[in-house]
Jmol script that loads the backbone (N, CA, C; Angstrom):
load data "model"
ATOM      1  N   UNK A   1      15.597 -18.759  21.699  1.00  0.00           N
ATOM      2  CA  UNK A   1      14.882 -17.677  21.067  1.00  0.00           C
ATOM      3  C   UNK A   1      15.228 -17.668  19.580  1.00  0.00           C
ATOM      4  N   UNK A   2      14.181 -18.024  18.392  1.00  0.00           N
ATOM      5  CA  UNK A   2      14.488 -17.381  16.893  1.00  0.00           C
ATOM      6  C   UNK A   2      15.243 -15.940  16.938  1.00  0.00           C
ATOM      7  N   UNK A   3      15.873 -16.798  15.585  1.00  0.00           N
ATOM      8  CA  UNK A   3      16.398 -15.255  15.515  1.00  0.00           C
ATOM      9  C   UNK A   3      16.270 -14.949  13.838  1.00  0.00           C
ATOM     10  N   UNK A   4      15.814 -13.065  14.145  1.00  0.00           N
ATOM     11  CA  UNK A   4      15.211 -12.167  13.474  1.00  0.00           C
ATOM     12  C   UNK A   4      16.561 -12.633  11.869  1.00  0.00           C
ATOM     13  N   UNK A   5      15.716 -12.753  10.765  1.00  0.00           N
ATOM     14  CA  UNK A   5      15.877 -12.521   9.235  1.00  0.00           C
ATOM     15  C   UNK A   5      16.347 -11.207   9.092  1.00  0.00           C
ATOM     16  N   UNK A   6      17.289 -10.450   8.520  1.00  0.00           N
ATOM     17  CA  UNK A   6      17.639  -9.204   7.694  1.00  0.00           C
ATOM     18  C   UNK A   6      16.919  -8.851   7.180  1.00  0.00           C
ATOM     19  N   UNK A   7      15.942  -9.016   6.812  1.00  0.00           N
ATOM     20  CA  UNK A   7      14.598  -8.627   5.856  1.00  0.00           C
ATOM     21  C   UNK A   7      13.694  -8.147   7.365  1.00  0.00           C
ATOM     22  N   UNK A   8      13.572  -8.929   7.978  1.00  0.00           N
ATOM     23  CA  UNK A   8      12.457  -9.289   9.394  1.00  0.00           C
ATOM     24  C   UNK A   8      13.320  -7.626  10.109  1.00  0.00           C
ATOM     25  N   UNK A   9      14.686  -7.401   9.951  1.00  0.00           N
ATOM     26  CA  UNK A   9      15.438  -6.062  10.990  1.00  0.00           C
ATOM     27  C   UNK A   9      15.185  -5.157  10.352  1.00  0.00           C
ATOM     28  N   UNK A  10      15.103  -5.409   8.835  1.00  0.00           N
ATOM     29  CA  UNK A  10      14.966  -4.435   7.752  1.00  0.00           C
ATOM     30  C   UNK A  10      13.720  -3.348   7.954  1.00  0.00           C
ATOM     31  N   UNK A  11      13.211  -4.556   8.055  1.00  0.00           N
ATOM     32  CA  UNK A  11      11.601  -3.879   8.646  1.00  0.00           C
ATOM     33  C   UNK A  11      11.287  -3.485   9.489  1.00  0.00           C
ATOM     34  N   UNK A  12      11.825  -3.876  10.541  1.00  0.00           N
ATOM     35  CA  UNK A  12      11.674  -3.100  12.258  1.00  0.00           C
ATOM     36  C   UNK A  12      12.526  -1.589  11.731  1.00  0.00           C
ATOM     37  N   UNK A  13      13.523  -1.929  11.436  1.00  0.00           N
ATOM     38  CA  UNK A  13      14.171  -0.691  11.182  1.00  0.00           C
ATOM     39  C   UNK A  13      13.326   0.109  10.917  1.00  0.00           C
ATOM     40  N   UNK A  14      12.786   0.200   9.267  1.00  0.00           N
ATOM     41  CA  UNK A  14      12.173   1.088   8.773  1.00  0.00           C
ATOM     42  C   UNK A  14      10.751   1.481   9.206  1.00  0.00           C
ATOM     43  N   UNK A  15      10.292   0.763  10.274  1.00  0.00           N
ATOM     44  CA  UNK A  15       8.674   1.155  11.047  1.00  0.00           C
ATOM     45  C   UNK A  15       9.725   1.823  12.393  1.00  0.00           C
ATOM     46  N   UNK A  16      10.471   1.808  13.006  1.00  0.00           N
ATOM     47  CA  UNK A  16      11.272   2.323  13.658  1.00  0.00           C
ATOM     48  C   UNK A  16      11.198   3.750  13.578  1.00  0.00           C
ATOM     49  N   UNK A  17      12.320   3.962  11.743  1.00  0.00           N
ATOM     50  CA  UNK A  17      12.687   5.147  11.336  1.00  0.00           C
ATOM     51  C   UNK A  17      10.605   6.011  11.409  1.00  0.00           C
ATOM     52  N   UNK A  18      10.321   5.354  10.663  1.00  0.00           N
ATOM     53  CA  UNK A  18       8.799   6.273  10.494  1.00  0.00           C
ATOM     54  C   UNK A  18       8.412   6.451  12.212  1.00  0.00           C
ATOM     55  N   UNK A  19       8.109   6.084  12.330  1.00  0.00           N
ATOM     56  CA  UNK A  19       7.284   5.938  14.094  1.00  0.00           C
ATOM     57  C   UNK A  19       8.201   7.036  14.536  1.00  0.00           C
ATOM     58  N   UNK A  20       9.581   7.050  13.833  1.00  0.00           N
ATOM     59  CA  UNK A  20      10.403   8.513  15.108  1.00  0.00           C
ATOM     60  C   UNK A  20       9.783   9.787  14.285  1.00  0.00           C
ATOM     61  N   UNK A  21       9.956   9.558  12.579  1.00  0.00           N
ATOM     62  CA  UNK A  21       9.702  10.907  11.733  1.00  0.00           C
ATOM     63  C   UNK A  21       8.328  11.819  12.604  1.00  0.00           C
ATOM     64  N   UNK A  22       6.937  10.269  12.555  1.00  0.00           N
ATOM     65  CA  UNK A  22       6.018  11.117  12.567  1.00  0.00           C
ATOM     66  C   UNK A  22       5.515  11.630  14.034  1.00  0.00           C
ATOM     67  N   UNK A  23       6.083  10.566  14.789  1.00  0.00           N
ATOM     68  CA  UNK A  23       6.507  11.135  16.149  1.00  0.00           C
ATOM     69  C   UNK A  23       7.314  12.784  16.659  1.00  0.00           C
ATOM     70  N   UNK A  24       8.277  12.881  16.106  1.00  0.00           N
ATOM     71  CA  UNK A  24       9.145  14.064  15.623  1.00  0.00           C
ATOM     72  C   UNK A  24       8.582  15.351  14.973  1.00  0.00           C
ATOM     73  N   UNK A  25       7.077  14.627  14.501  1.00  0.00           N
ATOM     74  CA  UNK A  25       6.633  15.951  13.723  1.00  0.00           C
ATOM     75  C   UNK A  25       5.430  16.438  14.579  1.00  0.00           C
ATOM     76  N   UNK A  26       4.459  15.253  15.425  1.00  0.00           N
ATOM     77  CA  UNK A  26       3.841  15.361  16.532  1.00  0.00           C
ATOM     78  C   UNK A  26       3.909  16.236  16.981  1.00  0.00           C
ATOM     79  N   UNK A  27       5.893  16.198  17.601  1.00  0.00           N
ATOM     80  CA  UNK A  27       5.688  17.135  19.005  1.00  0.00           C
ATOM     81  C   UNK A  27       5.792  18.668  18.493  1.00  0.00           C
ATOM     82  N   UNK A  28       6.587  18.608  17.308  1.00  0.00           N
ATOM     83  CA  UNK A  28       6.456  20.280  16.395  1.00  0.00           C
ATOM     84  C   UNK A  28       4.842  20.599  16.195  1.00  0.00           C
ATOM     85  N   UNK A  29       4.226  19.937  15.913  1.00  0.00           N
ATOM     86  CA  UNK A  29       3.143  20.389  15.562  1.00  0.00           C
ATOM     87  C   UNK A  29       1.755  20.838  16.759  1.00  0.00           C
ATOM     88  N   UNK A  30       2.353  19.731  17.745  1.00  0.00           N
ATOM     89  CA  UNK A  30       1.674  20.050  19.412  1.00  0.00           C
ATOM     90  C   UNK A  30       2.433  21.057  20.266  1.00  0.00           C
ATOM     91  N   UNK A  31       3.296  21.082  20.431  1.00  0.00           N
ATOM     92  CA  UNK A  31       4.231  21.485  21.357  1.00  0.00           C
ATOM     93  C   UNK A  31       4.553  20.696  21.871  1.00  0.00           C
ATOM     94  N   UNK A  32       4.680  19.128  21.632  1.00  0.00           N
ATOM     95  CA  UNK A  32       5.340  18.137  23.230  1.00  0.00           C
ATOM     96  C   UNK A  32       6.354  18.106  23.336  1.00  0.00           C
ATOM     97  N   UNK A  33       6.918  17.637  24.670  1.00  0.00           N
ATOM     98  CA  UNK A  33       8.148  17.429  24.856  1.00  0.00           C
ATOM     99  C   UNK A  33       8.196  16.065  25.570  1.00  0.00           C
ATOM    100  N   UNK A  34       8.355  15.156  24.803  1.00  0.00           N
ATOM    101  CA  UNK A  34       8.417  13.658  25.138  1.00  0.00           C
ATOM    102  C   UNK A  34       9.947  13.247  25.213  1.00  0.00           C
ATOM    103  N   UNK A  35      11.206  13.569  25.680  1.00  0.00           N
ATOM    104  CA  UNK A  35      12.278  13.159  25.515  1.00  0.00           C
ATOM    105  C   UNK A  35      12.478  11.246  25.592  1.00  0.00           C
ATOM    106  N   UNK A  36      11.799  11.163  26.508  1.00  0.00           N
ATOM    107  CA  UNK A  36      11.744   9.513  26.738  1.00  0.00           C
ATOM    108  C   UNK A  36      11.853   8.639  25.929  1.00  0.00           C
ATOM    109  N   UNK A  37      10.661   8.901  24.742  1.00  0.00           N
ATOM    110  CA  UNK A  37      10.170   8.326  23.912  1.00  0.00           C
ATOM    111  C   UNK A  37      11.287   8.406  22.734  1.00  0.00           C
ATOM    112  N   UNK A  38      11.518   9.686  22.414  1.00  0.00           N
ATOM    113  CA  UNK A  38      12.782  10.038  21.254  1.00  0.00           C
ATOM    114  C   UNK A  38      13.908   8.706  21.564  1.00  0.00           C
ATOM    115  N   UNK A  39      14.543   9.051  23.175  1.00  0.00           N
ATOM    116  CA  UNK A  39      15.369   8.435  23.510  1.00  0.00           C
ATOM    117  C   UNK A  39      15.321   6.799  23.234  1.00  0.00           C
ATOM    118  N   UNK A  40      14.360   6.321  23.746  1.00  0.00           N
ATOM    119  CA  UNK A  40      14.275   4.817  23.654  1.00  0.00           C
ATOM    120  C   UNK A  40      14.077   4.549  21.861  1.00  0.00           C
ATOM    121  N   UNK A  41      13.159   4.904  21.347  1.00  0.00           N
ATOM    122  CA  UNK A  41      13.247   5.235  19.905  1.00  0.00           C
ATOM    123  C   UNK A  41      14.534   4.944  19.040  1.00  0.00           C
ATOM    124  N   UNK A  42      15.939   6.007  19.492  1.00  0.00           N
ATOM    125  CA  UNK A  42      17.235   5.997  19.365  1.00  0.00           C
ATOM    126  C   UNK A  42      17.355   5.119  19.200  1.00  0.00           C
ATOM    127  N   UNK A  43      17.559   4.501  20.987  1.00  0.00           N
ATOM    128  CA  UNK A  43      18.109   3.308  21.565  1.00  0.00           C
ATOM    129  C   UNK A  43      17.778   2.171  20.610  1.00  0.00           C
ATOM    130  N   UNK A  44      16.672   2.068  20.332  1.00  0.00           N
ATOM    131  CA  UNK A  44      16.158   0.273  19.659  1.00  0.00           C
ATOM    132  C   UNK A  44      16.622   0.395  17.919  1.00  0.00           C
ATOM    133  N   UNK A  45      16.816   1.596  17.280  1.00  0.00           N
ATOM    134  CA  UNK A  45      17.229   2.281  16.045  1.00  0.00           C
ATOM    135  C   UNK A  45      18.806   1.593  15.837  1.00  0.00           C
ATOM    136  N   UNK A  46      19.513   2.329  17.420  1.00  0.00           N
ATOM    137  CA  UNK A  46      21.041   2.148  17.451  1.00  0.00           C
ATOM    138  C   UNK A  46      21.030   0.706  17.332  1.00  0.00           C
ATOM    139  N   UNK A  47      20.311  -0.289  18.062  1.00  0.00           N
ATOM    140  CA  UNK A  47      20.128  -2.418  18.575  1.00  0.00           C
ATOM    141  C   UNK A  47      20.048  -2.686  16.607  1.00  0.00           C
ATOM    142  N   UNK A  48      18.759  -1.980  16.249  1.00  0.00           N
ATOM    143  CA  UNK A  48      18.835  -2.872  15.161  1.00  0.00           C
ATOM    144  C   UNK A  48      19.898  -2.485  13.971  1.00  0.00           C
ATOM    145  N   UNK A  49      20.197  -1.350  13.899  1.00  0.00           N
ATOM    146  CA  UNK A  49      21.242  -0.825  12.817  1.00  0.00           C
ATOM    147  C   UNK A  49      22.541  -1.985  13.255  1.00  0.00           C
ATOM    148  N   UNK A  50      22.665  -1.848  14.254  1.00  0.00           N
ATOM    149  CA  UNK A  50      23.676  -3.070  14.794  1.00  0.00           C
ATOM    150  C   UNK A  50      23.954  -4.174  14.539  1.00  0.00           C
ATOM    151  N   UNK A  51      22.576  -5.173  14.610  1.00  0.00           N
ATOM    152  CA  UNK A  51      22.734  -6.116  14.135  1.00  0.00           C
ATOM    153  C   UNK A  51      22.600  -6.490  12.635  1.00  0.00           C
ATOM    154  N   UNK A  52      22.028  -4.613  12.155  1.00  0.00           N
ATOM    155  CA  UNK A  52      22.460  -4.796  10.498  1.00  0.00           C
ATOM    156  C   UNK A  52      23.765  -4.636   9.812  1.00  0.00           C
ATOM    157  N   UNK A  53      24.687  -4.515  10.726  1.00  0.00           N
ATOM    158  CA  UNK A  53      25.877  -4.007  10.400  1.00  0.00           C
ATOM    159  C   UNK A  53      26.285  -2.270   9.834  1.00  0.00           C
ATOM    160  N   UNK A  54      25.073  -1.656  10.003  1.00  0.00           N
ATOM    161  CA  UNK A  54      25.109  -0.063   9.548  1.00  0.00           C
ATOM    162  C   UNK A  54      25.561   0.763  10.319  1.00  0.00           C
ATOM    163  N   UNK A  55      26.109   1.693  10.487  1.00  0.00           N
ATOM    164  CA  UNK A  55      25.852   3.160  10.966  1.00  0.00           C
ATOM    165  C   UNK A  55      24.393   3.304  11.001  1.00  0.00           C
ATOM    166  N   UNK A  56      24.593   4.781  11.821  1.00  0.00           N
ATOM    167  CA  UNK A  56      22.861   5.798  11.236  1.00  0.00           C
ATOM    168  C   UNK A  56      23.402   6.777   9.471  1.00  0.00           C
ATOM    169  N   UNK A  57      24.848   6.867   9.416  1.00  0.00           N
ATOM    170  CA  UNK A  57      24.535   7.366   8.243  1.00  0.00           C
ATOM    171  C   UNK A  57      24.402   6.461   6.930  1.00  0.00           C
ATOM    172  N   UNK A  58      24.681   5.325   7.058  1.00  0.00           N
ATOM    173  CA  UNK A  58      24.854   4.356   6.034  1.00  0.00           C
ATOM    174  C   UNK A  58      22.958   4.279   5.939  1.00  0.00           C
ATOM    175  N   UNK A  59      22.266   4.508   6.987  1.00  0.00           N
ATOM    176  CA  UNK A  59      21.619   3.481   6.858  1.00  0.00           C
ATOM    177  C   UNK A  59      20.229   4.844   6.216  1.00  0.00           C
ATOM    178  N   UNK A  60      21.083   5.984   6.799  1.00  0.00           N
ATOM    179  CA  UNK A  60      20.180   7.477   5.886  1.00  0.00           C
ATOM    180  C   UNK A  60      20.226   7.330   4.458  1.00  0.00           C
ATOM    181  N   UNK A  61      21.346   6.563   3.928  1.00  0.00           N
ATOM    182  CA  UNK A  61      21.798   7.203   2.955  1.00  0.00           C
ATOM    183  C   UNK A  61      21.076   6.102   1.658  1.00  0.00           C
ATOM    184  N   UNK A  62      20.716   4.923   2.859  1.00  0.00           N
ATOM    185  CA  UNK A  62      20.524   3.776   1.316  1.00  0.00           C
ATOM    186  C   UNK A  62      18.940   2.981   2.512  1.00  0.00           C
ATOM    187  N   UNK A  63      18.153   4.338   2.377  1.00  0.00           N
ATOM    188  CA  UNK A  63      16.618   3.761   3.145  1.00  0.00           C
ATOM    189  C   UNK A  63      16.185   2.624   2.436  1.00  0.00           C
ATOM    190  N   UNK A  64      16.116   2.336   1.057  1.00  0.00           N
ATOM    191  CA  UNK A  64      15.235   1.093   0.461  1.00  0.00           C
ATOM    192  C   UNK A  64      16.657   0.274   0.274  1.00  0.00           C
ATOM    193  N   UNK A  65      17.640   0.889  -0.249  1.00  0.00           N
ATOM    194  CA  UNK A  65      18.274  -0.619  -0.088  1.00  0.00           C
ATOM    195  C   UNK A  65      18.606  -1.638   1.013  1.00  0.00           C
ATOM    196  N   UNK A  66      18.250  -1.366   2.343  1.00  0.00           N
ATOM    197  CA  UNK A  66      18.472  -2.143   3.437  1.00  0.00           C
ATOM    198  C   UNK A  66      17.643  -3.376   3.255  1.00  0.00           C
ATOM    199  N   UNK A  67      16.076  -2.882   2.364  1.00  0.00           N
ATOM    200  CA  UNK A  67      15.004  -4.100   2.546  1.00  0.00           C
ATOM    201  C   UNK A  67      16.054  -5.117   1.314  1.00  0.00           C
ATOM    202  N   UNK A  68      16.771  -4.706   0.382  1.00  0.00           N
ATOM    203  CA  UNK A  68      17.202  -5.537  -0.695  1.00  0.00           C
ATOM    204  C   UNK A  68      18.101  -6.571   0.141  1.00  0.00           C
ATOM    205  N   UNK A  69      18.593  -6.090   1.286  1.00  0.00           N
ATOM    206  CA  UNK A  69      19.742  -7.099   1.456  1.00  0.00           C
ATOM    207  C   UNK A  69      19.593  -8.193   2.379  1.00  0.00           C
ATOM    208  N   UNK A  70      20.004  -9.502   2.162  1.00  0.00           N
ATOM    209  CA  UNK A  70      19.228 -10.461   2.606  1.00  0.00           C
ATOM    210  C   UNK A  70      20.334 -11.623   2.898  1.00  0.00           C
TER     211      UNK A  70
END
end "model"
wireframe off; spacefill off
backbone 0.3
color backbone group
């Protein structure tokens, strides 16, 4: 199996992070309650921060610099 570029995680990451925001704002704005989705969401958030070497707060704290690092 290839394996994913830092730039290539960078990017999952950050369609990741969005897909939860506007997901997140969905269910405020509907009323849903999708826990599933949040959860797995997490889950693949927690896989790739991982193999970026981040935290979730490292990775709050420096959103565009993740795409810089390569």
């Amino acid at each position: 199996m290839p394996e994913l570029s830092r730039i290539e995680l960078a990017l999952i990451h950050d369609a990741l992070e969005s897909a939860q925001a506007e997901f997140e704002q969905l269910m405020l704005d509907e009323e849903w309650f999708v826990s599933d989705v949040v959860d797995l969401q997490e889950s693949a958030l927690e896989i790739v921060r991982g193999h970026l070497g981040l935290t979730k707060e490292e990775a709050d704290e420096d959103e565009q610099g993740i795409l810089e690092l390569d």
